[in-house]
Structure formats: C-alpha cells, structure tokens
N, C-alpha and C positions, 0 to 999 in steps of 0.2 A: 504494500500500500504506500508506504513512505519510498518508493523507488516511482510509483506512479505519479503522485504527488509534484514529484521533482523534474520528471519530464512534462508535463502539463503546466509548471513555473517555468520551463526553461522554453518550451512553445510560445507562451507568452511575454516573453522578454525578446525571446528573437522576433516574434509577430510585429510587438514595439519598436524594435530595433531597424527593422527595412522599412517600418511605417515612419518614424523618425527618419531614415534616411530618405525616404521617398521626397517628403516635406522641405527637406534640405535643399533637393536637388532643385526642386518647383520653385523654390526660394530663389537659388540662384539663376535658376533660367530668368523667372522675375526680374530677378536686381539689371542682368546682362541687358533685358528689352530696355528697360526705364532707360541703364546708359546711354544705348545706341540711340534713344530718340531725341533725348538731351543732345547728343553729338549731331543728331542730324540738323536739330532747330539749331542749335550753335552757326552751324555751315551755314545755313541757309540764312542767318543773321549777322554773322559776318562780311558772307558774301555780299550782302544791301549793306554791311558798312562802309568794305572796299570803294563800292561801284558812288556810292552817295560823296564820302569824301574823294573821292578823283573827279566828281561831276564839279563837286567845289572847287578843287584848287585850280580846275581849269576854268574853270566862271560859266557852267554849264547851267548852273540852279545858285541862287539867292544863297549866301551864309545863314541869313535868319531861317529860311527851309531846310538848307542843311543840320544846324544849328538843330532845328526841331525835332525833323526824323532822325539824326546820329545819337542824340541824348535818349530817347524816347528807344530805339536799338538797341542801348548798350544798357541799358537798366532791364532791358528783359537778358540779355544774354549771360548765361551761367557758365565762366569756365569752371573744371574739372579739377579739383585738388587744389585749386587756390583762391583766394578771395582778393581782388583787384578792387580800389577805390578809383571807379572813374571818373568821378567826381575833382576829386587831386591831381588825377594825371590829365586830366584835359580842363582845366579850370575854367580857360577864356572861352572854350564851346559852351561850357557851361551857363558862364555867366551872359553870355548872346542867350541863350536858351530862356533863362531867368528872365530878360528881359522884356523876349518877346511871347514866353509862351501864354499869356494872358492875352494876345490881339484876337480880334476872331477871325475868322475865315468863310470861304468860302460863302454860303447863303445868310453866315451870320454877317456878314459883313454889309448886307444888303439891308441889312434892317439901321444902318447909319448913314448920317446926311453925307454927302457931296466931300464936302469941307472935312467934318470928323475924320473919315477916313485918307481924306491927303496929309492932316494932319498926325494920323498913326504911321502911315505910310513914310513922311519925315521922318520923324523920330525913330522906327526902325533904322532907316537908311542912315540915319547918325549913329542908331548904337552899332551896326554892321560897319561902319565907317571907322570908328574908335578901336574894332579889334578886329579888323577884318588882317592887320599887320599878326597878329601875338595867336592867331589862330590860324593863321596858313601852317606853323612847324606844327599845329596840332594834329593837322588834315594828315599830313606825310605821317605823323609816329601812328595815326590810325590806321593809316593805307600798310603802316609795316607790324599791326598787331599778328602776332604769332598765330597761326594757328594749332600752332604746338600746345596753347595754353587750354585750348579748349577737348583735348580727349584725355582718354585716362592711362 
C-alpha cells in the first residue's frame, strides 16, 4: 500500500512538473511575440523619425511640423534595455514643440478670424526662426539615432 501511495505522489509531481513546464514554455513564447512587436513598432517609428527629420533639414516641411510629429514619435517609441530622456537630448525640438503645440490646426483653425491666425502664424514663424539654428544639429543626431538601441 505505502509502495502505491508513493507512485501515485510521484505521478502527481511529474503531472505538475510538464504542467509547470508547459506554462513556462507559453510564457516564453508570450514574452518573445510582445518583443518582436515592440521591435517592429520601434522600426516603423523610427523609420517616420528618419524620413521626418531629413524632410526638415532639407526644408521639405515646416520645423514647427516637424517639431510636432518628431516629439509626438519619440514619446511613443520604447527602446529595448535602456531608458533615453528625449527630452535632454533634443531640448530645442523640444522647446519649438512646447511652443507650438497648443496652435490649432487644420479645421480648428477655421473657427478663427483672418487676422488671429496670421497672427499665430507670426509668432510660430518667430519661434521656428529663434531655433531653427540650435535645432538643425538636433535633426542630424536624430537622422543618426541607432537603431541598435531599439532591439534586445
């Protein structure tokens, strides 16, 4: 009886055991998708960093547009084992960003007079004006973010 007992423990420990390991393995399949898709959204957000800062330093599209979609980019973008403040490494995009990211656009824009809007439209083009010098080396160090940073 105690010889049975103990094979009927030891079935149930190994039953645990491949069920435990089954779990692991699901686990890790798990973990592997989440990475891969994190790396894929990475690319694919890099990739519209590249292309947006090169639109800019070539004068393709507006700094203050740039300015908006590169900030707006880089706060979704999660590299992989490190934490980057992009905040500190691009400051003056930043602070173009800060400045304009309150104007409206597109159909909101429609809802102000004539005048309001040449006048926001100044004042962008002054703060685009004021750092459109201290944010060009910013464009280059984004055109040369690694993409080494973003996989595992």
């Amino acid at each position: 009886m105690l010889w049975f007992s103990g094979a009927v423990g030891l079935l149930i420990i190994l039953g645990l055991a491949v069920y435990a390991g089954r779990l692991l393995y699901l686990l890790k399949q798990q973990q592997d998708e989440q990475r891969q898709t994190v790396e894929r959204k990475n690319a694919r957000l890099l990739e519209s960093i590249y292309t947006i800062a090169m639109a800019a330093e070539q004068q393709q599209c507006e700094l203050s547009e740039a300015a908006i979609r590169l900030c707006v980019l880089l706060d979704h973008l999660r590299p992989v084992g490190v934490t980057i403040n992009f905040v500190e490494r691009y400051p003056n995009l930043h602070a173009l960003y800060d400045r304009v990211k309150h104007l409206p656009t597109h159909e909101a824009r429609k809802k102000y007079k004539r005048n309001e809007i040449m006048r926001m439209d100044l004042q962008r083009m002054r703060d685009e004006e004021s750092l459109a010098d201290a944010i060009m080396p910013e464009l280059s160090m984004l055109r040369g973010l690694p993409a080494e940073l973003l996989h595992a």
